[in-house]
C-alpha positions as CSV (number, residue, x, y, z in Angstrom):
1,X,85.0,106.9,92.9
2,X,86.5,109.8,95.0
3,X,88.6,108.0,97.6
4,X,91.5,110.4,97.7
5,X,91.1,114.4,97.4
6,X,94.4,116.2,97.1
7,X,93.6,120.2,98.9
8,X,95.6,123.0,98.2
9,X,96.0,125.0,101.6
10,X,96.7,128.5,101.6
11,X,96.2,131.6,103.9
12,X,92.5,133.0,101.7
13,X,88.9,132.9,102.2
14,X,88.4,130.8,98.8
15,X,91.2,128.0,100.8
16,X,88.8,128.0,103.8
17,X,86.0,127.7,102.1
18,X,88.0,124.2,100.5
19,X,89.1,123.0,103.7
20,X,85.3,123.1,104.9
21,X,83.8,121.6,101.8
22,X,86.8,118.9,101.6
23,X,86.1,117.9,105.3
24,X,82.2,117.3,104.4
25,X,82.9,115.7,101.0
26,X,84.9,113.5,102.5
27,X,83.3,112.4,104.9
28,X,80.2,111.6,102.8
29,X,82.6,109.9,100.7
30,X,84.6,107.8,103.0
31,X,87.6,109.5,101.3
32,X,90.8,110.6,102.7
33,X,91.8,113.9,102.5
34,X,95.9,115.3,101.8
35,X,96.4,119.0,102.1
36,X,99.8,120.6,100.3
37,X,101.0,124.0,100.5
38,X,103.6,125.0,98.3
39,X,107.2,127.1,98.6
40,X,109.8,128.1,96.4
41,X,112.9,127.0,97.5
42,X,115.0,129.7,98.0
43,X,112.6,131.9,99.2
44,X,113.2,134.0,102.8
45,X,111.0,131.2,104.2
46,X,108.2,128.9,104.2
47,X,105.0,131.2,104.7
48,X,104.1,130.7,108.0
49,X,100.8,131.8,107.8
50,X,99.8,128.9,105.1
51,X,101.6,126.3,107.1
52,X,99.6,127.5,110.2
53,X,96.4,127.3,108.4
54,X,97.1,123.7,107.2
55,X,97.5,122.8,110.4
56,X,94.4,124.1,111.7
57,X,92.4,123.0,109.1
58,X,93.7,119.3,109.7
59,X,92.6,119.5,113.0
60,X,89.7,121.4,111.9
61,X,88.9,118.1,109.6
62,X,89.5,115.7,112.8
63,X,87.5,117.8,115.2
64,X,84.8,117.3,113.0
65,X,84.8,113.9,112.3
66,X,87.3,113.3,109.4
67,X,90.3,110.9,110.9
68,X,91.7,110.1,107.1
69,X,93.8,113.3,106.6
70,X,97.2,114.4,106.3
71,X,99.3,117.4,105.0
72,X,102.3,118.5,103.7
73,X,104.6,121.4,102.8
74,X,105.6,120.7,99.0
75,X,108.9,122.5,98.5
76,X,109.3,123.3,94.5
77,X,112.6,125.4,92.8
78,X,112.1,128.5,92.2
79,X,111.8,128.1,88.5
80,X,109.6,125.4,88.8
81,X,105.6,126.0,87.5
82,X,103.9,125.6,90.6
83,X,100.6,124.3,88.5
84,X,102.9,121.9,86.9
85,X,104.0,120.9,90.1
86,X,100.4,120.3,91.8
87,X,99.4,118.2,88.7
88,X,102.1,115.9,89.1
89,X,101.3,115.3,92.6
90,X,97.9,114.7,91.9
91,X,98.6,111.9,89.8
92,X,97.8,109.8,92.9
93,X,94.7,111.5,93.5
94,X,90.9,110.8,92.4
95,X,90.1,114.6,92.9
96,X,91.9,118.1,93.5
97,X,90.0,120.7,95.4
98,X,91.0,124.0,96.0
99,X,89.4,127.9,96.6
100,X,89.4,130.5,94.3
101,X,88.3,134.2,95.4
102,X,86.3,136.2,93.1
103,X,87.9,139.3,92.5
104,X,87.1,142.3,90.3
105,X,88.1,142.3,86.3
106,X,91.0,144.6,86.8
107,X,92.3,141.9,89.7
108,X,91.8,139.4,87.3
109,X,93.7,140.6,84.8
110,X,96.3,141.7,86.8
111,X,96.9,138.0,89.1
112,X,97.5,134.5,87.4
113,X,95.0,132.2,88.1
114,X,96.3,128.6,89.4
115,X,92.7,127.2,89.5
116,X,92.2,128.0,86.0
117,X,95.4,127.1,84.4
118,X,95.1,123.6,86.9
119,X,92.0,122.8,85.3
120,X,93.5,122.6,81.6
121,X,96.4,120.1,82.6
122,X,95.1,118.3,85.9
123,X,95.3,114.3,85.5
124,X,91.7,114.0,87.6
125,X,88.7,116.0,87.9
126,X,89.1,119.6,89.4
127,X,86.5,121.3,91.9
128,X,87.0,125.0,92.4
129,X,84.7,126.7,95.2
130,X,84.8,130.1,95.3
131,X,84.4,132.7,97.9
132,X,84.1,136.2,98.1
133,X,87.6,138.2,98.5
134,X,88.6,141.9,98.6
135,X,88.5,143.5,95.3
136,X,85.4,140.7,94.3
137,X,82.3,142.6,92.5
């Protein structure tokens, strides 16, 4: 049913807590795993950090067991949705799974929330695990 789990990858506890819980699902699965981190173009330049963490967390996935993964940088305009964009991609996905920190109410407010705006237009099923970041009650 799950056979290919599209990970968004960024530099945050709630994304390390999905790289670890898209290495295990998989591999009880048998499912490949595709991690994306996103850029605007035109930005000063492709976070670093992110791209570093994808990285790691591929061979994080391999080290422990997982041979079926891959990632990519997704580059998007700088007008584009970046939700938008992640649903389109995961067209050709059975699952998207991604982190989300728990933050405080006046965080919340303050800070859009891709993992719930993903969930109302996402073409597959959505799992969110969440973690504990600064500012989280």
């Amino acid at each position: 049913m799950y056979k290919k789990i599209l990970v968004l990858v960024k530099v945050s506890k709630g994304s390390n807590k999905a790289i670890e819980t898209s290495c295990t699902l998989a591999k009880q699965l048998d499912a490949s795993v595709h991690m994306i981190t996103i850029y605007k173009e035109n930005s000063d330049e492709v976070d670093k950090l992110s791209v570093k963490r994808m990285e790691d967390a591929v061979e994080f996935c391999k080290t422990n067991g997982l041979s079926n993964v891959t990632c990519e940088i997704v580059n998007i305009k700088l007008d584009d949705d970046i939700v938008e964009k992640v649903a389109d991609i995961a067209s050709d996905f059975d699952m998207i799974l991604m982190g989300h920190c728990k933050y405080n109410k006046i965080y919340k407010f303050l800070r859009d929330s891709i993992a719930e705006d993903l969930i109302r237009i996402s073409p597959c099923p959505v799992m969110i695990v969440t973690a504990e970041c600064g500012g989280a009650k």
